[in-house]
C-alpha positions as CSV (number, residue, x, y, z in Angstrom):
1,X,0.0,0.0,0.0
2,X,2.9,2.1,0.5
3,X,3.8,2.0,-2.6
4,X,1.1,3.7,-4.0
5,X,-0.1,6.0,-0.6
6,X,3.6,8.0,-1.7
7,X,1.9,8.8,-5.3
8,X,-1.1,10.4,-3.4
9,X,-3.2,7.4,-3.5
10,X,-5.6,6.6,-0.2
11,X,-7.5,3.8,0.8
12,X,-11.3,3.3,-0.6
13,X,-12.7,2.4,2.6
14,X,-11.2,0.8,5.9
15,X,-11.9,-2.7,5.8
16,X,-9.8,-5.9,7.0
17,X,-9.6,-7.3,3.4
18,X,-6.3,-7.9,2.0
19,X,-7.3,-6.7,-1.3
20,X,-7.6,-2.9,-1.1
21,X,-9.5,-0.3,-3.2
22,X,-7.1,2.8,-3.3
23,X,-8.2,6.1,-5.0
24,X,-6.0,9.1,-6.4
25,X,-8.5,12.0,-7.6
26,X,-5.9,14.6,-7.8
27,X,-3.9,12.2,-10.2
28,X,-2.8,14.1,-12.7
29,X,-2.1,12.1,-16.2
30,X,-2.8,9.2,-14.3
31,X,0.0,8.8,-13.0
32,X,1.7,7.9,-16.3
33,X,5.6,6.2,-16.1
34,X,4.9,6.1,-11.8
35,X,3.0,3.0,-11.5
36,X,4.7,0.1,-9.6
37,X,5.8,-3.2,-11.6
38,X,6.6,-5.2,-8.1
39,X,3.5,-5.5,-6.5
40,X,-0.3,-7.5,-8.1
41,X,-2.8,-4.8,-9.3
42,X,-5.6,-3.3,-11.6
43,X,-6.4,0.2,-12.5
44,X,-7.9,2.7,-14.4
45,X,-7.7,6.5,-15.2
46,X,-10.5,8.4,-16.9
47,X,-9.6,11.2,-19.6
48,X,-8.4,14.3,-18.8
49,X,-7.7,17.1,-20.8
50,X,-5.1,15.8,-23.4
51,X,-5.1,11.8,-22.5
52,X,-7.6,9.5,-22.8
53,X,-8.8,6.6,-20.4
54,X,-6.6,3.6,-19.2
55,X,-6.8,0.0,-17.9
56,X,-3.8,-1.2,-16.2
57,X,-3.0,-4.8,-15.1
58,X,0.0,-5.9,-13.2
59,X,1.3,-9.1,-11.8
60,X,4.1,-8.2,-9.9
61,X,6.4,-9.0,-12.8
62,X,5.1,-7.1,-16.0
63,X,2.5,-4.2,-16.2
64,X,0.3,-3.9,-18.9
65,X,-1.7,-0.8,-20.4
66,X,-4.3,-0.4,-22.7
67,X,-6.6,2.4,-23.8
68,X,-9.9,2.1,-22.8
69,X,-12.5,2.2,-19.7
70,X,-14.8,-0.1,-17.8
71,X,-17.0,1.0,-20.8
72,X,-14.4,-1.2,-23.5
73,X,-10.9,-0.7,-24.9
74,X,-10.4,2.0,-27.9
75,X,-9.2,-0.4,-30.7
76,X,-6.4,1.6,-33.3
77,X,-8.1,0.9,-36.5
78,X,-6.4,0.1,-39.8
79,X,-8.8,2.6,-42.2
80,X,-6.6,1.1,-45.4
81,X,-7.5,-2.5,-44.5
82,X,-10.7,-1.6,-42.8
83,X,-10.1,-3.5,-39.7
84,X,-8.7,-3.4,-36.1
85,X,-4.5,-3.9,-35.9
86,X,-2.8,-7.0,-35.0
87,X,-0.8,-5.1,-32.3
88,X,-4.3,-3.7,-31.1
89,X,-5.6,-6.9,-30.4
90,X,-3.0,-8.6,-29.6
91,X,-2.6,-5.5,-27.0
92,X,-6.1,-6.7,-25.5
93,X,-5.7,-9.9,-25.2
94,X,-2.6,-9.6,-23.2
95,X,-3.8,-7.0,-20.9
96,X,-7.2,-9.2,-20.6
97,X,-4.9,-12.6,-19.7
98,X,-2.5,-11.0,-17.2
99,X,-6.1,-9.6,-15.7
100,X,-7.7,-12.5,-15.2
101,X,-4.5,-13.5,-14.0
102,X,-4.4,-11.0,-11.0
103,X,-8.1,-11.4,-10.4
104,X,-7.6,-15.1,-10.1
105,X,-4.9,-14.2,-7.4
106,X,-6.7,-11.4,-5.6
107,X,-9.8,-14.3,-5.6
108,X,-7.6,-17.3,-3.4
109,X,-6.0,-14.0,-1.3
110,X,-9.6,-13.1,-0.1
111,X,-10.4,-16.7,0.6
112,X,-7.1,-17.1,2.7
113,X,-8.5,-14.2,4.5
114,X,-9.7,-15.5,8.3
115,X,-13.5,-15.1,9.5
116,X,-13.6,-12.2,11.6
């Protein structure tokens, strides 16, 4: 939690969970190049004046970014061939594995979790 409490992020709520919600709304470019690569998490930024939405997942290891919202990812479009990029998807799918990933992981850390 550290980690991110020293970019200006606080805690969403108080709870004993070991998964915590963490909030930045004075984040400005959403905290681009600042994220952490050594600790599990996923995120998201909204647009502001001159960027556009993200989705972030990391696994500890690797963090991945992709442009989009909990509304769906902005696909770069190929106008010539009339059809979303390679990298684009390719992109997606990553981001969406190493996700599911983390979610997996966040799902057997709340489990471990003892009955209060």
């Amino acid at each position: 939690m550290a980690l991110f409490e020293e970019l200006g992020f606080v805690p969403d709520d108080e709870d004993d969970s070991p998964v915590v919600g963490m909030t930045d709304e004075e984040a400005n470019y959403g905290h681009a190049n600042d994220l952490p690569t050594t600790v599990p998490f996923l995120a998201q930024h909204e647009a502001g004046g001159n960027y556009g939405p993200y989705l972030f997942a990391c696994d500890g290891k690797q963090l991945i970014e992709v442009p989009g919202s909990e509304h769906g990812f902005a696909i770069e479009w190929d106008y010539h061939e009339g059809e979303p990029t390679a990298k684009s998807i390719a992109e997606i799918r990553h981001y969406l594995a190493l996700r599911k990933k983390v979610q997996r992981w966040f799902q057997r850390l709340k489990k471990t979790q003892p009955k209060a």
